[in-house]
N, C-alpha and C positions, 0 to 999 in steps of 0.2 A: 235792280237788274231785271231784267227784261224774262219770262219765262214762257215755257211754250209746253203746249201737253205732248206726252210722251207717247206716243201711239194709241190703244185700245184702252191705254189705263184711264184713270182720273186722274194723275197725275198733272201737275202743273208746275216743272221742272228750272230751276236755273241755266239761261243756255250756257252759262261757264259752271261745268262740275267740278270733281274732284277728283281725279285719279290716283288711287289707294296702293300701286305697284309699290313704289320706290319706299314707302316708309314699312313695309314689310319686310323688302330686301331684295339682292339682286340690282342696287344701285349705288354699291358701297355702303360703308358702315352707316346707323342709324342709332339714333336714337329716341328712345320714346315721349322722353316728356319733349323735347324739341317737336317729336312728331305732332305731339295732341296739340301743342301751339297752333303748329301750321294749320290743323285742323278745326282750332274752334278761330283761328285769325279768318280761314274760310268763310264760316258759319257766320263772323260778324260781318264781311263786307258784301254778304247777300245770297251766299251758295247755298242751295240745298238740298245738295244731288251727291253721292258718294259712289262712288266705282269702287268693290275690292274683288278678290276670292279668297276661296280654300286653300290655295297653294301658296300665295305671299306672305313667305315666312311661315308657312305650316300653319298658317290660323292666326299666326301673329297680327297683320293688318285687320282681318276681321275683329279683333277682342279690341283694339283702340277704336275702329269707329263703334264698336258697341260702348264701350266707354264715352265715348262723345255724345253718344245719343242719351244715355243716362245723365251727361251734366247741361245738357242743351233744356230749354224749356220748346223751343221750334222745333217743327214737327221736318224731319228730313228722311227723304227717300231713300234707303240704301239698294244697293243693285251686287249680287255675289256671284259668282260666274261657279260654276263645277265640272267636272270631267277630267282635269287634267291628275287627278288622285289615281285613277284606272295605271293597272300596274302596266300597261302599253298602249297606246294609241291604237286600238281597232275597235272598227265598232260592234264589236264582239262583246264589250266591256261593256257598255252604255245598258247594260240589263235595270229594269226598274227596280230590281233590289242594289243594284250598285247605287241609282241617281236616290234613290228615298235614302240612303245610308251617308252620302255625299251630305243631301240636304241635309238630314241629322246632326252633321259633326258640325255645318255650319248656322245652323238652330240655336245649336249650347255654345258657339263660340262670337256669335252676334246677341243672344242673349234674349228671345224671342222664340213665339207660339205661330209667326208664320213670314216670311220670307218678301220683302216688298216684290222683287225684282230676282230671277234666277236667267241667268243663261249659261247656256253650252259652251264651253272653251275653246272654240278652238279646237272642236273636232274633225274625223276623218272626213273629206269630201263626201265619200258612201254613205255616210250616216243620212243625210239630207234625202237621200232615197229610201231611207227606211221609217215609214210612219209609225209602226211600233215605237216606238222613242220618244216620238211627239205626243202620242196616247198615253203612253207611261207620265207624263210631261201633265196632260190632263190630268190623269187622275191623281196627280199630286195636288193641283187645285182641287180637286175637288173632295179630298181629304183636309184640304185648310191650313198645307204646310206650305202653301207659293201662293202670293195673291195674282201673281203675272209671270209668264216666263218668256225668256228670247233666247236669241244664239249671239255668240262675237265669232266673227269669221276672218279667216284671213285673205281669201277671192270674194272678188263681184258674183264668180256665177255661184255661189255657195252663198253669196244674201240674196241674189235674186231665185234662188231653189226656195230657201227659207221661208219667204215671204208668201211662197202657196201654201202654208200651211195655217187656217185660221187661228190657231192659238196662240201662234206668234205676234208680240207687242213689239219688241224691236229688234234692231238688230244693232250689235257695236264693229264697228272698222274702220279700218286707218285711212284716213283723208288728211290731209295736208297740203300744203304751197309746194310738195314736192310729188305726192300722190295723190293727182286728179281725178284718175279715173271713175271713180264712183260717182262721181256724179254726170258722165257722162251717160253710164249704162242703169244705175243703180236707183238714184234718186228719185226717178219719175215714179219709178215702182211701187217705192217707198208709200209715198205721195197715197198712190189707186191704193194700197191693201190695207189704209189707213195704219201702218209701223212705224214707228218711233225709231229715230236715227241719232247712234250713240257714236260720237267722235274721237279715235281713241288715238293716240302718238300725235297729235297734231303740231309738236314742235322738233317731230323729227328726233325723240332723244336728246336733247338740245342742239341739235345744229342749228335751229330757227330761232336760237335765242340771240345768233350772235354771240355768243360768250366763250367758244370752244374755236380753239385756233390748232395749228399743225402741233403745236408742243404740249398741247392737254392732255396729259396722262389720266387712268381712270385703275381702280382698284383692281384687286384680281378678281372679288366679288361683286364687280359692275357688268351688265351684259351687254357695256362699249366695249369694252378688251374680252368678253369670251366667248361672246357672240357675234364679233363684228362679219364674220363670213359663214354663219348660221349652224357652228358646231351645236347647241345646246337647242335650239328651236327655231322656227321660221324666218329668216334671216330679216325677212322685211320688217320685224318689228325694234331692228335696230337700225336706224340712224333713218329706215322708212325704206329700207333696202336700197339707197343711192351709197354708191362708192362715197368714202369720206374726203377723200381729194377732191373730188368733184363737185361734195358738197357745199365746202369751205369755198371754192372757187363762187357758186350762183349763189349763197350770200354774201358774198359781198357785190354783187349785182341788184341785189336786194335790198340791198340796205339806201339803194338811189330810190328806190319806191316809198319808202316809208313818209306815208304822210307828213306834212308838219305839226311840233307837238307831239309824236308820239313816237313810238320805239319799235324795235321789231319783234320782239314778244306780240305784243298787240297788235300791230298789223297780222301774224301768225295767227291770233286767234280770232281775231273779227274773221280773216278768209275764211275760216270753217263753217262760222255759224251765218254767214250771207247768205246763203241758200236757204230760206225757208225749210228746204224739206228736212234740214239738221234740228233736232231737238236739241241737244247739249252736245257739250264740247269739252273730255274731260282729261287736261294737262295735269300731271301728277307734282308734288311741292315736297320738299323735306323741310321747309323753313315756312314763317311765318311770312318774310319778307316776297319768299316766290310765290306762296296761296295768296296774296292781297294783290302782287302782278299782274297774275294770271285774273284773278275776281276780278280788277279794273275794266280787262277788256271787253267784260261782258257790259257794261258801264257807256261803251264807248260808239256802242252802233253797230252797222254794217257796213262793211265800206260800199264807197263809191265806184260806178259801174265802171270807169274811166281806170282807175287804181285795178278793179279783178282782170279787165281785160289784160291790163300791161301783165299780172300776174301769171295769167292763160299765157299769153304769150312767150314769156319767159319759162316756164314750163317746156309745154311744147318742143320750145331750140333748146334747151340744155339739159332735161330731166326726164321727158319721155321716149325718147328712142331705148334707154336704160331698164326705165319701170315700169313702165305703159302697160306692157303684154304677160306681164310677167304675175300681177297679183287681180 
């Protein structure tokens, strides 16, 4: 599989990750030894990049990929996000005794003396204007508990704020065949500040898998049924904030694009990582069978310019007057 460095680090990352959400929780029941399949089925077909936090499942996701790296003899990146522990969302909370405390819990529950990768969750937009944060952020490095640290954001102008801040190695957000944006505004950025571009939702929650029709029901602890109109958090990180009606409608217009020989998973995720300026691209797996899927596409290239244009295109007429302005 094909790997690219990950912004300012040394990194030299798989562009298909791992996305560590769903086998914490919040995507229906789980289970763990199923999980650690899915995750060392990853590790054999070439991945070596994991995405988790602090908050999936309370630590739950971080102790299995700590587990995985104790039965892996391959050296693999982890990446743990923090802030969403703060007992509210202001950046009130973000005090360097909150983030060194954060980092802590997730020290002893990844099972390690320092932290590959740390980013911000998904914090307030005003934080980005507060360089204290980002200082506090240093001197965690320079204490020896973060080797590297980013933000995951849920707006363009909140990765394009990020990226003035020299300590910043990447940043993760949602890009997709249904959320284009970022790379209209975002990626050139990217590019100049030398930052690491982490791809998060890329199959839409599965609507880009093709597999979710009008009758797919989803658990009461999946955040398709409790988040679908953004009671619980940022609405855009389910389904990529497209109405589901509407989404079910433009794949199946999609599904006339899909190369021949391959499927729409994969077409979903070659579109992310075509752009150069994307480092990796981290769909999340509760089985063995969807991590070797997902690992395939990374196997499989970039598409062809002919293929993204039709994609742009499609976009455009049926997904951005919706999502465009909105994240």
């Amino acid at each position: 599989m094909e790997t690219r460095r990950l912004g300012k680090t040394d990194y030299q990352i798989s562009v298909i990750g791992f996305g560590a959400w769903a086998i914490g929780g919040s995507w229906g029941d789980v289970d763990d030894e199923t999980s650690m399949a899915a995750l060392h089925a990853a590790v054999d077909a070439g991945v070596n990049f994991i995405d988790t936090a602090d908050v999936y499942g309370d630590g739950r996701s971080e102790r299995l990929v700590a587990r995985l790296r104790d039965e892996r003899d391959e050296p693999i990146v982890i990446a743990t996000k923090a802030g969403r522990r703060a007992a509210a969302q202001r950046v009130e909370e973000y005090t360097a005794e909150h983030l060194e405390s954060w980092i802590d819990r997730s020290l002893s529950n990844l099972r390690t003396e320092r932290l590959d990768l740390v980013q911000l969750h998904c914090p307030p937009t005003d934080l980005y204007y507060r360089p204290e944060v980002f200082e506090a952020l240093d001197r965690l490095v320079e204490m020896g508990k973060v080797a590297n640290y980013g933000v995951s954001v849920e707006r363009v102008e909140e990765a394009l704020k990020a990226v003035d801040y020299p300590g910043v190695s990447s940043v993760q957000i949602i890009y997709n065949i249904f959320r284009q944006r970022p790379a209209e505004h975002f990626f050139a950025a990217a590019r100049d500040a030398d930052v690491g571009i982490i791809v998060r939702v890329p199959l839409a929650s599965g609507l880009l898998t093709g597999k979710i029709t009008a009758q797919t029901t989803f658990a009461d602890n999946d955040h398709r049924n409790f988040n679908r109109h953004g009671e619980s958090f940022d609405v855009g990180e389910t389904f990529a904030g497209v109405d589901f009606a509407r989404g079910l409608e433009v794949v199946e217009e999609l599904r006339k694009l899909v190369p021949e020989d391959s499927d729409l998973v994969t077409m979903a995720l070659r579109f992310c990582f075509s752009d150069p300026a994307v480092t990796t691209v981290i769909p999340g797996a509760k089985r063995p069978d969807q991590a070797r899927a997902n690992a395939a596409a990374g196997d499989a290239g970039m598409l062809d310019g002919a293929t993204l244009a039709r994609l742009r295109e499609l976009y455009w007429d049926r997904v951005a007057p919706s999502v465009h302005y909105r994240w």
